[in-house]
PyMOL commands that place a pseudoatom at each C-alpha (Angstrom):
pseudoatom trace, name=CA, resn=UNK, resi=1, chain=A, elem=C, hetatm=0, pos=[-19.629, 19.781, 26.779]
pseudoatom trace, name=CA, resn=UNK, resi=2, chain=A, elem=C, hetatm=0, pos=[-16.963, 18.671, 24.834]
pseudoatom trace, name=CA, resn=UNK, resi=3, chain=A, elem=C, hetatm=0, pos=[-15.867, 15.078, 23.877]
pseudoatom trace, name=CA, resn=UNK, resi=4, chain=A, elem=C, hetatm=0, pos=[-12.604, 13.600, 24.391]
pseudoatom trace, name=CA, resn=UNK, resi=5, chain=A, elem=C, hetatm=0, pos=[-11.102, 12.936, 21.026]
pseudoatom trace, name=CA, resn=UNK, resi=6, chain=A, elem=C, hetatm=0, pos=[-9.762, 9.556, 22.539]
pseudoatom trace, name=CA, resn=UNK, resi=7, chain=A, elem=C, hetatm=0, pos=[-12.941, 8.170, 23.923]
pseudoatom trace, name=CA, resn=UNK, resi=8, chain=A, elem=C, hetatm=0, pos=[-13.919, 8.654, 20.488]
pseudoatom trace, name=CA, resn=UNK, resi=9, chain=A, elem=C, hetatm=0, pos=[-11.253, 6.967, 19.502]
pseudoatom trace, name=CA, resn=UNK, resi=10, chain=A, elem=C, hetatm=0, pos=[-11.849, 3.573, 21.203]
pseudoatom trace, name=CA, resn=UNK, resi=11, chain=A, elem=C, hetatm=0, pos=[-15.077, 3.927, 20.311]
pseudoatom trace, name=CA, resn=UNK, resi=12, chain=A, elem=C, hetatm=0, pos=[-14.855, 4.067, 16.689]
pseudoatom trace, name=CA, resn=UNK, resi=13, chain=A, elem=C, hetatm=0, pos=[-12.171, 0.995, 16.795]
pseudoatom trace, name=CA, resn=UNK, resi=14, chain=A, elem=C, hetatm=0, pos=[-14.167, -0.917, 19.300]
pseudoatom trace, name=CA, resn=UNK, resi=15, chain=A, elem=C, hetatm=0, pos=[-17.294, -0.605, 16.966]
pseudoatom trace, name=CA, resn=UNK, resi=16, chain=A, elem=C, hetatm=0, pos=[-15.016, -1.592, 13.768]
pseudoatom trace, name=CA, resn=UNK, resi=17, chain=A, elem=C, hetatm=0, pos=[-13.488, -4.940, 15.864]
pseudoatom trace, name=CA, resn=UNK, resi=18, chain=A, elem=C, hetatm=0, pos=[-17.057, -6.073, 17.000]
pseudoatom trace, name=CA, resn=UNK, resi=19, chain=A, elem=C, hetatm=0, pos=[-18.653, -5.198, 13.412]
pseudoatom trace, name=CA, resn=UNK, resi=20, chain=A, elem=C, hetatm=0, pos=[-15.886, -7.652, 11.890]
pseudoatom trace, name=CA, resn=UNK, resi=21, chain=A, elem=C, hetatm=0, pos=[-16.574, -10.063, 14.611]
pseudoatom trace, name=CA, resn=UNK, resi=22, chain=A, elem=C, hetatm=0, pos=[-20.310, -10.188, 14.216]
pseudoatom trace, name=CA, resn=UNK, resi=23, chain=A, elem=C, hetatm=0, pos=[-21.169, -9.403, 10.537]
pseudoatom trace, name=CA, resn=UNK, resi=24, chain=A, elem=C, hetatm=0, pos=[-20.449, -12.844, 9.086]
pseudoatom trace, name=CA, resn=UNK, resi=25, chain=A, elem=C, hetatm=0, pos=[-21.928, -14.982, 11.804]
pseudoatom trace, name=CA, resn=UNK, resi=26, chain=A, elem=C, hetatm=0, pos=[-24.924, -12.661, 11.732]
pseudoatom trace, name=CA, resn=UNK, resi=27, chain=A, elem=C, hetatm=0, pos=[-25.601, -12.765, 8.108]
pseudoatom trace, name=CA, resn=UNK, resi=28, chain=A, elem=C, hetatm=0, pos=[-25.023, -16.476, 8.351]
pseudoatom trace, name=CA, resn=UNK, resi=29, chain=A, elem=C, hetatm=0, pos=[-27.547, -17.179, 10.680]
pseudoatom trace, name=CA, resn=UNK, resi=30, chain=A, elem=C, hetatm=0, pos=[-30.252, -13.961, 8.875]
pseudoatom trace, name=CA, resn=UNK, resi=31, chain=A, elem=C, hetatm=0, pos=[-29.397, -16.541, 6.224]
pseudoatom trace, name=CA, resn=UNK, resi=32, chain=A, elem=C, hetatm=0, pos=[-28.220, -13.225, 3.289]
pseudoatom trace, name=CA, resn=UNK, resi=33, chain=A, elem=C, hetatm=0, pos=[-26.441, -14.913, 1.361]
pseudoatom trace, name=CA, resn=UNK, resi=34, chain=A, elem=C, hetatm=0, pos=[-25.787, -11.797, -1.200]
pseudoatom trace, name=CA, resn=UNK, resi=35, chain=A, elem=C, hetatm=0, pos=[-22.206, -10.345, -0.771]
pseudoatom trace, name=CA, resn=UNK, resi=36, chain=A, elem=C, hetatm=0, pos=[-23.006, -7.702, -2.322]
pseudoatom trace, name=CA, resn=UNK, resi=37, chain=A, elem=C, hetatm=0, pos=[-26.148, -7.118, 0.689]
pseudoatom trace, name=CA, resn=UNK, resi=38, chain=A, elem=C, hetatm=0, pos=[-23.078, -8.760, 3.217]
pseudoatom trace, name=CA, resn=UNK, resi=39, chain=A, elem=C, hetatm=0, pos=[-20.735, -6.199, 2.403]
pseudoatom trace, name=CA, resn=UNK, resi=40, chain=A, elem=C, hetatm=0, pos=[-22.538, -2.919, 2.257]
pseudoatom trace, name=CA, resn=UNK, resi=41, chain=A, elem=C, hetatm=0, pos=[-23.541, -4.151, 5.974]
pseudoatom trace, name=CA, resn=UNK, resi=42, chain=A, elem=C, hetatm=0, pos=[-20.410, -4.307, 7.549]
pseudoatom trace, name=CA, resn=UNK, resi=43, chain=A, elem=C, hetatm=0, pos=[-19.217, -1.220, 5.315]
pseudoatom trace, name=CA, resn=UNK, resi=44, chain=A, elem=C, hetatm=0, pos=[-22.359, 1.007, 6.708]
pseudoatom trace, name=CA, resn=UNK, resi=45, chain=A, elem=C, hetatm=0, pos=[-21.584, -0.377, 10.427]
pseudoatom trace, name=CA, resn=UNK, resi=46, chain=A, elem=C, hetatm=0, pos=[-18.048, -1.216, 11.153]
pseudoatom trace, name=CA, resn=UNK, resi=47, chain=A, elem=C, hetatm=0, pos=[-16.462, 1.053, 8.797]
pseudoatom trace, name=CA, resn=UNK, resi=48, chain=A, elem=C, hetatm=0, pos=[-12.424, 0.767, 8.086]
pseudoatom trace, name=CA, resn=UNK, resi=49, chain=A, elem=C, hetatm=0, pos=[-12.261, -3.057, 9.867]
pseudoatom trace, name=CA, resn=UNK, resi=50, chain=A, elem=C, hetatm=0, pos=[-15.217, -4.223, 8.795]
pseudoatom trace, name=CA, resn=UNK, resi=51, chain=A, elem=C, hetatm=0, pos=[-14.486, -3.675, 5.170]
pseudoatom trace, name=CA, resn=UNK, resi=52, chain=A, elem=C, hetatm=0, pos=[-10.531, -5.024, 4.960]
pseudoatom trace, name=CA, resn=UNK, resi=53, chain=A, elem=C, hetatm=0, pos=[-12.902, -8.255, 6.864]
pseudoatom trace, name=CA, resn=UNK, resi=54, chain=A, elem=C, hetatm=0, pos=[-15.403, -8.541, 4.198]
pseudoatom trace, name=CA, resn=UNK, resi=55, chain=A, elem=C, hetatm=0, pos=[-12.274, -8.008, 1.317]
pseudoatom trace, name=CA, resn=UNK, resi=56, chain=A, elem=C, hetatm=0, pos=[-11.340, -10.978, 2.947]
pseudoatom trace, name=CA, resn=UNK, resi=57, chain=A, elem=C, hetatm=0, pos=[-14.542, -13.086, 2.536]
pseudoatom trace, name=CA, resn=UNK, resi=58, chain=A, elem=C, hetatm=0, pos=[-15.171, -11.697, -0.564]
pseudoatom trace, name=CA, resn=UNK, resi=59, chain=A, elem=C, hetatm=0, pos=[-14.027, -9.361, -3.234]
pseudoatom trace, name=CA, resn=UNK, resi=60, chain=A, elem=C, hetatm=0, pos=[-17.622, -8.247, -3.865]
pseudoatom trace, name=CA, resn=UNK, resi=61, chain=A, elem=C, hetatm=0, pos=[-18.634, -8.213, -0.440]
pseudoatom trace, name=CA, resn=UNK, resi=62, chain=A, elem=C, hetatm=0, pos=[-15.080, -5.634, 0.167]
pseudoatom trace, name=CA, resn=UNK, resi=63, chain=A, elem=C, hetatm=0, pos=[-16.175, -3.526, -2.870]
pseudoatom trace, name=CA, resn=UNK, resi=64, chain=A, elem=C, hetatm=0, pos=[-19.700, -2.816, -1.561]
pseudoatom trace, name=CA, resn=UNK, resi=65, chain=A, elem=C, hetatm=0, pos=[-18.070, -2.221, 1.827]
pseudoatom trace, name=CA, resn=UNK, resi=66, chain=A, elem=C, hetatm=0, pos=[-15.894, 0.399, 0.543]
pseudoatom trace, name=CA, resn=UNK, resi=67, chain=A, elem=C, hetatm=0, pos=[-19.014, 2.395, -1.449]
pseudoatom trace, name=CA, resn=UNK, resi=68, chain=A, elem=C, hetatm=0, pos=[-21.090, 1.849, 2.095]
pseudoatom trace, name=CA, resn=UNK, resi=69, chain=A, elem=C, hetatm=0, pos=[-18.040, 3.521, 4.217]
pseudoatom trace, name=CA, resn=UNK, resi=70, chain=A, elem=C, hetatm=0, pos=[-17.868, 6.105, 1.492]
pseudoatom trace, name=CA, resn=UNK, resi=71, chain=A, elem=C, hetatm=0, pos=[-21.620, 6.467, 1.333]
pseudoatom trace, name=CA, resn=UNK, resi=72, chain=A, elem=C, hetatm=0, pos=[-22.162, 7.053, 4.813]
pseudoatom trace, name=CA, resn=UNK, resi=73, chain=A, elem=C, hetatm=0, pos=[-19.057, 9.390, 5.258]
pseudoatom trace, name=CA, resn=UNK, resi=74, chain=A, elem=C, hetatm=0, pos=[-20.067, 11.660, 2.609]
pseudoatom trace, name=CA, resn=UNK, resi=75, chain=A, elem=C, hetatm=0, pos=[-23.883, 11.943, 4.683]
pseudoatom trace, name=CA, resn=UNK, resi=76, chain=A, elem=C, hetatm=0, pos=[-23.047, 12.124, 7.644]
pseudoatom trace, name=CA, resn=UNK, resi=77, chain=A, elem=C, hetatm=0, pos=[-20.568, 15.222, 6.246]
pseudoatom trace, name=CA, resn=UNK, resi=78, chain=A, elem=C, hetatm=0, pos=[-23.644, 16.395, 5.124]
pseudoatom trace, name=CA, resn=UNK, resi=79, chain=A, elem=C, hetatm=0, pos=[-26.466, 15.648, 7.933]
pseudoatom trace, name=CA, resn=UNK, resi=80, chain=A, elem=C, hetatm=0, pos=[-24.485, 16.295, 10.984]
pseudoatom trace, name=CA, resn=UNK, resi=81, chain=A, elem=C, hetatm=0, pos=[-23.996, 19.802, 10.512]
pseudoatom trace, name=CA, resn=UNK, resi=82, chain=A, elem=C, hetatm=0, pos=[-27.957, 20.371, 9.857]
pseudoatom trace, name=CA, resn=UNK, resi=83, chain=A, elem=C, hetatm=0, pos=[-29.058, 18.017, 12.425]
pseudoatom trace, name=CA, resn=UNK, resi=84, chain=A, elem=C, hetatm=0, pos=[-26.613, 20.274, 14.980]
pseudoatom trace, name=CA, resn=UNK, resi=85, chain=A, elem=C, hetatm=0, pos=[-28.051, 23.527, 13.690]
pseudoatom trace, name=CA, resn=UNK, resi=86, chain=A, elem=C, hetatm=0, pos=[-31.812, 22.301, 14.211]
pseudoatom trace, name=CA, resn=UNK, resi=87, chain=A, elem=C, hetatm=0, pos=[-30.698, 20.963, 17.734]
pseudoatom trace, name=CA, resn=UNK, resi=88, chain=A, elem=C, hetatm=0, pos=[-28.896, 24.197, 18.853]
pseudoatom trace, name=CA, resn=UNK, resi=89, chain=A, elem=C, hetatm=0, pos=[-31.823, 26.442, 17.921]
for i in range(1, 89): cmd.bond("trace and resi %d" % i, "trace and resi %d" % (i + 1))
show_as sticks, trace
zoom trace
């Protein structure tokens, strides 16, 4: 079975909008107050929205959302592939 590229689509945008809308209030009330911790959060789980959002809270918080987006492109690059091969077999 194949996906549709557009359900992926909305999916990846709908998980950026509701990252952005939930990281700060979240953090907040987890009481981490480290933007450096804040950003690499909504970096790793909202990826392209989440990180212009955290630029805008902070400049930290938006740098260690950019190495968290890059982070987790570059393993999942890496660990999807494998993870398919071991599933196929």
């Amino acid at each position: 079975m194949i996906a549709a590229p557009s359900l992926t689509a909305v999916a990846v945008i709908l998980t950026g909008i509701m990252g952005a809308m939930i990281v700060t209030p979240l953090m907040n009330r987890l009481r981490v107050t480290d933007f450096r911790a804040r950003g690499f959060a909504a970096g790793l789980a909202s990826h392209g929205i989440g990180t212009a959002r955290a630029f805008d809270v902070d400049s930290i918080a938006g740098a260690f959302a950019g190495i968290a987006m890059s982070f987790n492109a570059l393993l999942t690059s890496v660990l999807a592939p494998l993870a398919a091969a071991i599933l196929i077999r």
